[in-house]
Phi, psi and omega in degrees: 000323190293311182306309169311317146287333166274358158269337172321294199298328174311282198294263225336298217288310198302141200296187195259143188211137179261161186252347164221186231240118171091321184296180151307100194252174225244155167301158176250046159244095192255318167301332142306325176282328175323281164002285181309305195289333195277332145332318184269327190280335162299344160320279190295356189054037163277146175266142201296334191240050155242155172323131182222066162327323206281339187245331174195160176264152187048148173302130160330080192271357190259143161355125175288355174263359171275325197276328155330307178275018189242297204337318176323295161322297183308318181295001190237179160275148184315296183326292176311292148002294189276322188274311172303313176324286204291331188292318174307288183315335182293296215273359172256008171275317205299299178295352203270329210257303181306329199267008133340109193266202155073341192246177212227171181296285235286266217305330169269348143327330207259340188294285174297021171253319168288338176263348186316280177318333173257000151311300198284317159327297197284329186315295191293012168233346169095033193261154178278025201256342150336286172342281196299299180312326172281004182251334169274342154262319164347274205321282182327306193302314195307322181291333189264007168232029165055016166282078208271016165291331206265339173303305243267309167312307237260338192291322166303304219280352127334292178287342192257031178217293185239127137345313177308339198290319180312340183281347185265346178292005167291311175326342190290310204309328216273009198234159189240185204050064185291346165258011157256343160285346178249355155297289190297318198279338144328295192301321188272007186269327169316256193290340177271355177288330188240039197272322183302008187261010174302321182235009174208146179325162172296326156307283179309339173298283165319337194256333197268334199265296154023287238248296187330296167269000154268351166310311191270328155344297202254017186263333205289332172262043148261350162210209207229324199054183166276073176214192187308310227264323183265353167272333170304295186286350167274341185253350187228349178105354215259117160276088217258153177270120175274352137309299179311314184311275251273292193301346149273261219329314172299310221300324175299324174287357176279289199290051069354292167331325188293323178276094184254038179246017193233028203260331173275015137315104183315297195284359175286312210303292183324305182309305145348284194297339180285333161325283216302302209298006188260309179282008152238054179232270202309339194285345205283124181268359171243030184306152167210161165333330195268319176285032208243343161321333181307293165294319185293321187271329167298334191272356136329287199278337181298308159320277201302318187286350167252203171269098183340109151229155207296324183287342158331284183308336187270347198267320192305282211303321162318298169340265164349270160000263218257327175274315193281331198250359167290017169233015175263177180266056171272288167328134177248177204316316195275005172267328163302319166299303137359282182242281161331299167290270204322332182248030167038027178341299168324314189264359199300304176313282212294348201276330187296293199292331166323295172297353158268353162269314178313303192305314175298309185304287187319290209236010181293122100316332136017131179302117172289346194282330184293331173265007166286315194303342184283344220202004161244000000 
């Protein structure tokens, strides 16, 4: 709550800022006013996924039923807003990391003590990726207390936010009644799909999801982001297809799925949810520092849920190091700038642990009880 309200206060308090050399300039909670607006223009029967310059910089990229349900928000004054904004994000990561089973008080202290700075990174940009990651261990505790309406919810209102969130339904495979699981997440796929026809015709409705996917459709070749496909082409030169990156990266992330003698394992199944939370950070080709929360809990929950090896101990420490503390001022600017952003430093750690989870997933044989015993 504390992280949360002092990245609020920050971005309230901060001067007015431009975004190009010469522009307008914009609040510097400005991904908040994105938020905020997309609620009026829908309102207004405008379409959400053109430039709306008079108000805000960059697009709208989230749902028309995410921009419908921000309406909560919008309607307040900014400060207030802004601050219930960073806190949902701050307290369901929070509660979601606690609502864990198999783990002890301690190791999940230590998962949020360790994801914390990189929390406090995505607060201070207003971004919505806190959400998610606390809406995607949701999903997981529910599945491991068979409360699958609520896996389901939490799993829908991920994708009806980020696209990226459809990759944790591989968790699904890992659960037995798969047909009330494919029941419930229809239904919530359902009503959170129609939920915008509360306030704007069925024409306006039919145009928006439209606008929408051609929007993401054509969002897709404009950068590279901090992911795999941008540590290839900065380090090695490799002019990469990024449909081809994304289509290896499933096929791998996949062959785990294959050792189904091994889904009634507590640490396959985690290890599993630390996968999905790593692989739809590197693969995002518009990934940026602020999504990396994303990532930080998976390489949190992958750790912390075994028995400490040395080899382990050098990915955590990377980890730390170069992804959670390479956008703070530990670094000082010009190394940031410098090195960092341009070699896509920031993703290197997690895309390594990613490939030491796959590997563990593939071939751990391991007493599973011996990595229980640190953390039940």
């Amino acid at each position: 709550m504390v992280a949360a309200l002092f990245a609020s206060a920050q971005s309230y308090l901060s001067d007015l800022k431009t975004f190009v050399e010469g522009g307008r300039l914009y609040t510097s909670y400005n991904n908040y006013i994105i938020f905020k607006q997309s609620f009026f223009h829908l309102l207004e029967g405008k379409d959400l996924y053109i430039l709306h310059e008079e108000v805000q910089w960059d697009l709208f990229k989230y749902s028309p039923t995410f921009a419908l349900l921000f309406g909560g928000l919008a309607v307040l004054p900014d400060f207030v807003g802004l601050a219930l904004w960073n806190l949902l994000n701050a307290l369901v990561l929070f509660y979601a990391i606690y609502f864990l089973p198999h783990l002890n008080n301690r190791t999940k202290g230590l998962i949020l003590v360790f994801v914390l700075i990189e929390l406090l990174t995505s607060l201070q940009n207003e971004q919505s990726n806190g959400l998610i990651a606390g809406l995607l261990i949701f999903t997981f505790g529910a599945l491991e207390r068979e409360k699958y309406w609520m896996a389901s919810f939490c799993l829908v209102a991920t994708i009806f936010i980020k696209l990226f969130g459809i990759v944790a339904l591989a968790l699904f495979l890992l659960y037995p009644n798969k047909l009330k699981l494919a029941y419930t997440t229809a239904s919530w796929v359902l009503l959170f799909g129609l939920l915008p026809l509360l306030v704007v015709s069925f024409d306006q409705f039919v145009f928006l999801y439209k606008s929408w996917w051609y929007m993401l459709a054509n969002d897709h070749s404009t950068s590279d982001g901090l992911s795999v496909v941008g540590w290839l082409k900065t380090w090695f030169g490799w002019e990469v297809n990024k449909t081809l990156i994304s289509g290896v990266g499933a096929c791998l992330f996949c062959l785990p799925l294959l050792r189904i003698s091994q889904y009634g394992t507590y640490i396959f199944r985690i290890w599993l949810l630390a996968s999905v939370l790593l692989w739809v950070v590197i693969f995002n080709h518009k990934a940026e520092s602020p999504t990396f929360i994303i990532a930080v809990c998976g390489v949190a929950l992958w750790y912390f849920s075994q028995v400490p090896k040395p080899e382990n101990r050098v990915l955590l420490l990377l980890t730390f190091v170069f992804t959670i503390l390479s956008a703070t001022d530990i670094f000082p600017p010009s190394v940031r700038n410098e090195w960092f952003k341009p070699f896509v430093v920031k993703a290197i750690p997690c895309i390594l642990v990613w490939v030491k989870i796959t590997v563990d997933l593939l071939t751990n044989k391991e007493n599973i009880q011996a990595s229980l015993s640190k953390t039940t």
